[in-house]
C-alpha positions as CSV (number, residue, x, y, z in Angstrom):
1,X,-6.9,16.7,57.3
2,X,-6.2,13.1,58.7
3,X,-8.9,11.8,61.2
4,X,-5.8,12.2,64.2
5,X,-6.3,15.9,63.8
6,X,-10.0,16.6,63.0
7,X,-11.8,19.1,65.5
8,X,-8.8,20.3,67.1
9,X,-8.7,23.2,66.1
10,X,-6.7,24.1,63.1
11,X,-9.2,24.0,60.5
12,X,-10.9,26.8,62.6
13,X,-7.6,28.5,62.8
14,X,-6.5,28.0,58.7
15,X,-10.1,29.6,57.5
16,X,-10.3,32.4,60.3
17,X,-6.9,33.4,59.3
18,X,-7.9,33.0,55.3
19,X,-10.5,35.3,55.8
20,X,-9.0,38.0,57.5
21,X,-6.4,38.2,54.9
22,X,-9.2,37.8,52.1
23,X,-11.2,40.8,54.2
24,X,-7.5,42.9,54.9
25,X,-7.4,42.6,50.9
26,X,-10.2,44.7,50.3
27,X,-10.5,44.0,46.5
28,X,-13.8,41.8,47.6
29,X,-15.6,41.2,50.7
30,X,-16.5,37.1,49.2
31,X,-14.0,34.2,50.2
32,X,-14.7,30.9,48.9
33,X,-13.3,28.0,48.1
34,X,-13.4,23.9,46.3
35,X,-14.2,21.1,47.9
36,X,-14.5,17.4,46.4
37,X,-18.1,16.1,46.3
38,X,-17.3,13.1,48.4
39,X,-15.3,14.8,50.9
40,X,-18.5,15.5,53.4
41,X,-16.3,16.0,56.5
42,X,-15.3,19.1,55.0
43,X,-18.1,20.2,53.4
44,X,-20.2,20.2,56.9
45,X,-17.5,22.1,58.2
46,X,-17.5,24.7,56.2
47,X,-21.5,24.7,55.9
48,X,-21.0,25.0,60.4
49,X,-19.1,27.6,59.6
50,X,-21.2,29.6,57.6
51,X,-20.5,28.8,54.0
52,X,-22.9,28.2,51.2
53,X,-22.7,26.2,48.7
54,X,-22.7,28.1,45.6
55,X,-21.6,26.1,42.3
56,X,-20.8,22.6,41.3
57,X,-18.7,21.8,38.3
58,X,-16.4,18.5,37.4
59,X,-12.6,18.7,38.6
60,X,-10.4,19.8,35.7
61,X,-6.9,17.7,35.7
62,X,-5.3,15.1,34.0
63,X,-7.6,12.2,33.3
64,X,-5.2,9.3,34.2
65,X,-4.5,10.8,37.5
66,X,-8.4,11.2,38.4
67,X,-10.6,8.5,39.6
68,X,-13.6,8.5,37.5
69,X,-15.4,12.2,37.1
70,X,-15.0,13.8,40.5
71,X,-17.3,16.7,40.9
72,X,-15.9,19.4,43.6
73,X,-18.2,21.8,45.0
74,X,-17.5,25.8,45.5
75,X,-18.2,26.7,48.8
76,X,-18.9,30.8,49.7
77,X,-18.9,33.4,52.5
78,X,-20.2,36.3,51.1
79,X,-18.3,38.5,53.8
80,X,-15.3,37.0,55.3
81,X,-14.9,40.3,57.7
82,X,-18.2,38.7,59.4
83,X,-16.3,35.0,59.6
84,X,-16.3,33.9,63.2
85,X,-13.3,34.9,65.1
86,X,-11.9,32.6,68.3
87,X,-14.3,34.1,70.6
88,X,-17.1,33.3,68.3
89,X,-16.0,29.8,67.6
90,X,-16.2,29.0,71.4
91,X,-19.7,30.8,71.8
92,X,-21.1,28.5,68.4
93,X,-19.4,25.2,70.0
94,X,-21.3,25.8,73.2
95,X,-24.3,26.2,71.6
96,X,-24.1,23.7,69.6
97,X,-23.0,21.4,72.3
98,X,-26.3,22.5,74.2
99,X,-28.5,22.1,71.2
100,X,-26.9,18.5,70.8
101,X,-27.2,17.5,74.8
102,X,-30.8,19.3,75.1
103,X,-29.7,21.6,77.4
């Protein structure tokens, strides 16, 4: 996500609409996903969000394209039915927003 775009929005939209189809599945309740290791925007999103970090391992792919030994970290919802739909979201940001401001 470039930095133009960050908290408007569509992030919340792209993994609310992940997890409905992961729940409408019904082969497994559990969504999850990769991050890199140095991509901490995104993993304190998804931690916000209710993920846990479950696993790290070193990014498979061709040495010559890769940048060192990246390390990505799997990030999990146990239950993506219980992932927060657009009503939710609104009620965490205002809470959070109060919790930031003191209120």
């Amino acid at each position: 996500m470039t930095n133009a775009h960050r908290r408007s929005g569509i992030g919340r939209q792209l993994l609310g609409r992940a997890a409905r189809s992961a729940a409408a599945q019904g082969s497994t309740k559990a969504l999850y996903l990769w991050v890199l290791e140095q991509n901490t925007a995104a993993q304190a999103f998804y931690l916000a969000s209710g993920a846990t970090h479950v696993e790290t391992a070193i990014v498979d792919g061709d040495p010559a394209r890769l940048n060192g030994t990246p390390r990505k970290l799997r990030m999990s919802w146990p239950d993506a039915s219980l992932f927060p739909g657009p009503d939710r979201w609104r009620h965490l940001a205002v809470m959070a927003a109060r919790s930031f401001h003191g209120s």
